[in-house]
N, CA, C and O of each residue as an XYZ file, in Angstrom:
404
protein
N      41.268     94.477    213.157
C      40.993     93.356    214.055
C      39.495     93.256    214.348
O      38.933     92.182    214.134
N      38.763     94.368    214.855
C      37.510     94.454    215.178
C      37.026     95.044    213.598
O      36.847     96.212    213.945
N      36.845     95.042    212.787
C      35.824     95.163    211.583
C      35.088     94.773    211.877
O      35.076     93.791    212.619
N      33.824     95.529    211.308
C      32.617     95.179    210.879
C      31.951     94.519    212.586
O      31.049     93.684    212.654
N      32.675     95.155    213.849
C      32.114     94.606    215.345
C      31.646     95.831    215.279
O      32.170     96.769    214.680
N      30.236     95.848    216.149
C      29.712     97.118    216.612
C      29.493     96.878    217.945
O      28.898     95.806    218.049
N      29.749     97.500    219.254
C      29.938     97.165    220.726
C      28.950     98.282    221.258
O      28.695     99.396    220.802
N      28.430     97.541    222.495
C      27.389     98.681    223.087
C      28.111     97.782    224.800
O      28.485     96.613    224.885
N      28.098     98.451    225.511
C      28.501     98.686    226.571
C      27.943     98.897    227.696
O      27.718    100.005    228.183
N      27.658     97.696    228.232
C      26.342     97.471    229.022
C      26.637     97.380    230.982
O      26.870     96.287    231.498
N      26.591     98.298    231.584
C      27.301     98.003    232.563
C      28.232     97.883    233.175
O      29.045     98.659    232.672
N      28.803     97.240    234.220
C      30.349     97.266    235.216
C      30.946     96.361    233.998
O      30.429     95.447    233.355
N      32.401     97.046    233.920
C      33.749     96.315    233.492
C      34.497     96.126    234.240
O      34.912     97.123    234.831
N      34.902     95.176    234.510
C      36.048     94.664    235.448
C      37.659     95.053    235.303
O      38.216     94.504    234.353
N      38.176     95.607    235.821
C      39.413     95.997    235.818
C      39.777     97.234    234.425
O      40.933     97.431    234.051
N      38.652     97.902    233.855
C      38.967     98.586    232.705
C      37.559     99.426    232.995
O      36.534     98.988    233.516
N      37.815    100.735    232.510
C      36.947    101.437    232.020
C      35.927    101.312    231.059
O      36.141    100.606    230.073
N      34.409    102.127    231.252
C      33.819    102.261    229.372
C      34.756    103.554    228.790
O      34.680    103.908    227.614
N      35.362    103.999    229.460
C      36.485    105.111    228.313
C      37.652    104.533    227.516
O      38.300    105.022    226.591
N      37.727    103.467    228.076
C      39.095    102.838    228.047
C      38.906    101.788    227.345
O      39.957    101.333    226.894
N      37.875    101.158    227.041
C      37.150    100.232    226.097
C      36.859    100.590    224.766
O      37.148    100.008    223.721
N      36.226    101.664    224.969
C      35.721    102.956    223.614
C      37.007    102.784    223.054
O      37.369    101.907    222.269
N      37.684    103.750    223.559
C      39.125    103.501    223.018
C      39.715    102.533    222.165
O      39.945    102.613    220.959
N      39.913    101.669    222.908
C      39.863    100.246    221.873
C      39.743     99.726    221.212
O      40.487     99.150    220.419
N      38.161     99.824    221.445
C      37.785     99.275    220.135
C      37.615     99.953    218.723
O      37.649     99.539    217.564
N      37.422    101.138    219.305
C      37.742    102.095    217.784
C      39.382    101.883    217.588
O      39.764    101.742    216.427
N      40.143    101.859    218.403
C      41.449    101.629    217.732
C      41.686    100.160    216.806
O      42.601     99.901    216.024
N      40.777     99.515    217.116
C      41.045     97.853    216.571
C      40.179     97.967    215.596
O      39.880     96.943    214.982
N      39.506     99.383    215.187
C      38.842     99.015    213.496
C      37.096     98.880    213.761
O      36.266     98.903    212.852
N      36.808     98.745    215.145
C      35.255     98.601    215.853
C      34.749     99.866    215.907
O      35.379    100.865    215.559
N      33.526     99.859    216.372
C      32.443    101.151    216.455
C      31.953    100.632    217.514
O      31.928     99.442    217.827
N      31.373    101.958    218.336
C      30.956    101.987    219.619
C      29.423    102.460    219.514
O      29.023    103.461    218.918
N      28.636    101.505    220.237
C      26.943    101.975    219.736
C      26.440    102.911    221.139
O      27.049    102.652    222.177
N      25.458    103.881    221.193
C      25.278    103.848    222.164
C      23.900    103.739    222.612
O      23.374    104.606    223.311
N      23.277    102.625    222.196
C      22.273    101.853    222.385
C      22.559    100.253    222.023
O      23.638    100.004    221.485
N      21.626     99.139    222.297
C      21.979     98.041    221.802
C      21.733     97.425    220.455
O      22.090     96.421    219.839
N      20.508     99.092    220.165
C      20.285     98.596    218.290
C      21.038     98.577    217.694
O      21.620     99.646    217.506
N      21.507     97.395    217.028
C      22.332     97.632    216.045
C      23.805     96.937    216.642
O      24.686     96.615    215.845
N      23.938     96.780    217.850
C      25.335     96.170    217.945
C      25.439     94.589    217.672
O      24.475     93.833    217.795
N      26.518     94.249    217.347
C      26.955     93.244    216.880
C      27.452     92.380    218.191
O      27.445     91.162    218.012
N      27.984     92.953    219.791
C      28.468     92.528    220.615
C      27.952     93.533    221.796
O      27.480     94.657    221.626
N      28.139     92.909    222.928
C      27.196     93.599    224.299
C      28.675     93.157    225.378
O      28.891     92.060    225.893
N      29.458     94.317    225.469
C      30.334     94.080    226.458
C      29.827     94.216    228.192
O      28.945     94.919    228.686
N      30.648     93.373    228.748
C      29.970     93.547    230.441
C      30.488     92.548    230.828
O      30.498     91.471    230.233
N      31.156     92.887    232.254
C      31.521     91.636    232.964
C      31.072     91.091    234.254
O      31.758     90.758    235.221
N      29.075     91.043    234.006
C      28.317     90.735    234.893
C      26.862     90.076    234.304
O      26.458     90.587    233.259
N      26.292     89.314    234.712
C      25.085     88.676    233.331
C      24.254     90.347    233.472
O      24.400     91.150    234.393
N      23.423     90.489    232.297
C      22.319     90.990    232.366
C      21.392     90.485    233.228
O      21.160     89.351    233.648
N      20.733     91.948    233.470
C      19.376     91.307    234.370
C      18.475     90.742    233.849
O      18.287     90.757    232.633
N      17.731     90.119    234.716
C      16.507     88.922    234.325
C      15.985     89.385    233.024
O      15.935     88.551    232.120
N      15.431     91.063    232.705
C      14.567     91.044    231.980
C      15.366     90.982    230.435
O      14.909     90.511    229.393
N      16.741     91.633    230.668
C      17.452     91.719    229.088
C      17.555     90.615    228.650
O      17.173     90.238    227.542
N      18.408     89.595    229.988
C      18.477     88.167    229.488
C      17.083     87.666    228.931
O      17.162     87.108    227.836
N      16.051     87.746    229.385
C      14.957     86.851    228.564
C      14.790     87.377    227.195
O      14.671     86.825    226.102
N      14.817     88.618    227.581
C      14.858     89.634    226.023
C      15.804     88.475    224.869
O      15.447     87.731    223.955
N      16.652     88.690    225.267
C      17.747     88.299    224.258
C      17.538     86.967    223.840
O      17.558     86.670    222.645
N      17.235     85.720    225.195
C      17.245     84.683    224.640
C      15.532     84.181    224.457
O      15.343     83.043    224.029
N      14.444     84.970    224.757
C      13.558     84.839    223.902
C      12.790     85.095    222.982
O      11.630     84.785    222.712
N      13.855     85.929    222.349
C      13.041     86.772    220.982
C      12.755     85.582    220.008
O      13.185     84.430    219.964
N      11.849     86.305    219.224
C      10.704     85.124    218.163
C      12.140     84.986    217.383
O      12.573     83.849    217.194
N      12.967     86.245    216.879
C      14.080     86.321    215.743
C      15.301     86.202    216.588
O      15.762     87.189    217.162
N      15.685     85.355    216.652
C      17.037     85.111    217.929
C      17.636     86.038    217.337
O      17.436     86.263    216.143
N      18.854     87.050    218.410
C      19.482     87.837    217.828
C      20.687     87.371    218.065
O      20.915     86.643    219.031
N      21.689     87.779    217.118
C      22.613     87.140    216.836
C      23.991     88.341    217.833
O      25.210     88.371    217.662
N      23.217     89.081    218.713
C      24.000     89.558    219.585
C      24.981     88.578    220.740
O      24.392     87.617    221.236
N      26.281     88.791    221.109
C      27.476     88.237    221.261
C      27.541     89.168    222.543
O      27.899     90.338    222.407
N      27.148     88.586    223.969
C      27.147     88.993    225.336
C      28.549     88.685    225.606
O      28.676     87.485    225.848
N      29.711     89.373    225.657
C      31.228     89.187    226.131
C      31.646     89.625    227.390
O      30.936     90.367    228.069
N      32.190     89.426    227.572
C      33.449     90.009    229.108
C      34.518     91.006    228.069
O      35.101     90.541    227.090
N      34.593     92.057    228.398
C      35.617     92.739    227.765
C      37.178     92.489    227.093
O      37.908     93.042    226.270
N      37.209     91.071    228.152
C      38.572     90.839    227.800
C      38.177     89.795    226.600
O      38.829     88.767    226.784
N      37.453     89.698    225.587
C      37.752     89.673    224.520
C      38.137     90.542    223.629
O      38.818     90.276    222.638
N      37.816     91.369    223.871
C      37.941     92.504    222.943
C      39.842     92.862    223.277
O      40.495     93.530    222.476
N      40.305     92.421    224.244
C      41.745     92.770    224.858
C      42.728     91.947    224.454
O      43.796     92.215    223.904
N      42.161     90.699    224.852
C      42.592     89.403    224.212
C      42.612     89.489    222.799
O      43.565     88.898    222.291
N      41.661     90.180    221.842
C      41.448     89.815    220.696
C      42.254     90.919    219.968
O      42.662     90.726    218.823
N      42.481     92.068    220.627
C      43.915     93.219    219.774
C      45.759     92.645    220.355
O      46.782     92.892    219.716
N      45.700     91.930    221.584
C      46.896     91.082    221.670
C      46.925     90.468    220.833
O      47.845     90.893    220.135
N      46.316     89.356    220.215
C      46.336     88.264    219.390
C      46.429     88.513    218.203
O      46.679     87.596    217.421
N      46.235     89.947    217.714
C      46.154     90.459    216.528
C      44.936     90.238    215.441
O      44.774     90.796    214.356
N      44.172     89.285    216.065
C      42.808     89.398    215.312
C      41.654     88.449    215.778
O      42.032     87.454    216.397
N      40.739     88.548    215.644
C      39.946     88.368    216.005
C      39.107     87.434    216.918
O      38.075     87.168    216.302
N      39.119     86.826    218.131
C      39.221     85.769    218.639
C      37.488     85.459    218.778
O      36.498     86.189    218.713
N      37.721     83.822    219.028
C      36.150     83.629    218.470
C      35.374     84.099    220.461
O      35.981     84.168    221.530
N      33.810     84.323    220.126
C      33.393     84.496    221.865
C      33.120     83.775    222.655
O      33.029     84.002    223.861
N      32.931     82.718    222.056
C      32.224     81.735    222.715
C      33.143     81.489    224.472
O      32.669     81.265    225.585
N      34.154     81.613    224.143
C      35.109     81.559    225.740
C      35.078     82.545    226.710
O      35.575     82.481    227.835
N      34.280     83.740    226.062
C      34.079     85.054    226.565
C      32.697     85.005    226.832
O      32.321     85.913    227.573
N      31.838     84.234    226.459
C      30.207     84.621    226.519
C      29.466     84.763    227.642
O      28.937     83.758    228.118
N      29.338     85.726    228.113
C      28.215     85.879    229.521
C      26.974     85.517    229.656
O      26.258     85.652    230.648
N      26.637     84.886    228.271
C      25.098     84.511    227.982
C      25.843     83.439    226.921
O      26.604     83.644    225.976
N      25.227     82.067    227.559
C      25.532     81.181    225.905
C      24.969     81.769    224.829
O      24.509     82.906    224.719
N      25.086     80.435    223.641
C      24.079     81.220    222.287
C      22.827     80.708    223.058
O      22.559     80.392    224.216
N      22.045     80.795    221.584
C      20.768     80.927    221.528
C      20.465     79.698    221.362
O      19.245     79.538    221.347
N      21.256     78.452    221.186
C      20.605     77.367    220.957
C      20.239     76.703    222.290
O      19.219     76.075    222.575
N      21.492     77.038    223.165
C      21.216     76.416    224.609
C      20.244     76.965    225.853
O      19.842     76.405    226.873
N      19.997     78.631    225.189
C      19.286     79.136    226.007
C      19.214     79.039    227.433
O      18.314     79.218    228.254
N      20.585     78.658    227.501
C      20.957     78.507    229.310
C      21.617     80.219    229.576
O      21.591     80.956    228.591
N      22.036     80.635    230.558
C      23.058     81.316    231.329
C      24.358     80.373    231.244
O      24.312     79.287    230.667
N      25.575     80.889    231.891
C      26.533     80.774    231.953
C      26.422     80.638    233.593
O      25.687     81.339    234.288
N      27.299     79.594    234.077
C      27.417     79.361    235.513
C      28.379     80.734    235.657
O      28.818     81.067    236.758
């Protein structure tokens, strides 16, 4: 389900553990980073602070990192595969360069 996702784990989760997440996502086929180099997705169910958020949405090379609420990753082993983030995103993309109300 999670192939080829690499998750770094950024902060408070809401109603779930980071043990209990780990878990998970290695069970759904994912890898757990424990830095943000290199991840493919940034779980957390609170925005980043000012400075990551600018980080992220003003790098020269937009990164194609995927700011979620965990319950994609929950939602997405119920469903049996892979659900898209955009409904999960704690940070839009990079084109809108907004926040999320």
């Amino acid at each position: 389900i999670l192939q080829n996702v690499r998750v770094y784990i950024n902060g408070y989760l809401r109603d779930t553990t980071d043990i209990e997440m780990k878990r998970r996502v290695i069970e759904a086929g994912g890898r757990v980073m424990y830095t943000a180099a290199g991840a493919t997705h940034i779980l957390t169910s609170q925005q980043l602070n000012g400075g990551k958020t600018h980080k992220l949405l003003s790098s020269r090379t937009p990164s194609k990192v995927s700011v979620v609420r965990p319950e994609w990753v929950l939602d997405s082993i119920l469903a049996g595969k892979r659900l898209p983030e955009r409904q999960y995103h704690v940070v839009r993309d990079e084109s809108s360069r907004t926040l999320l109300p």
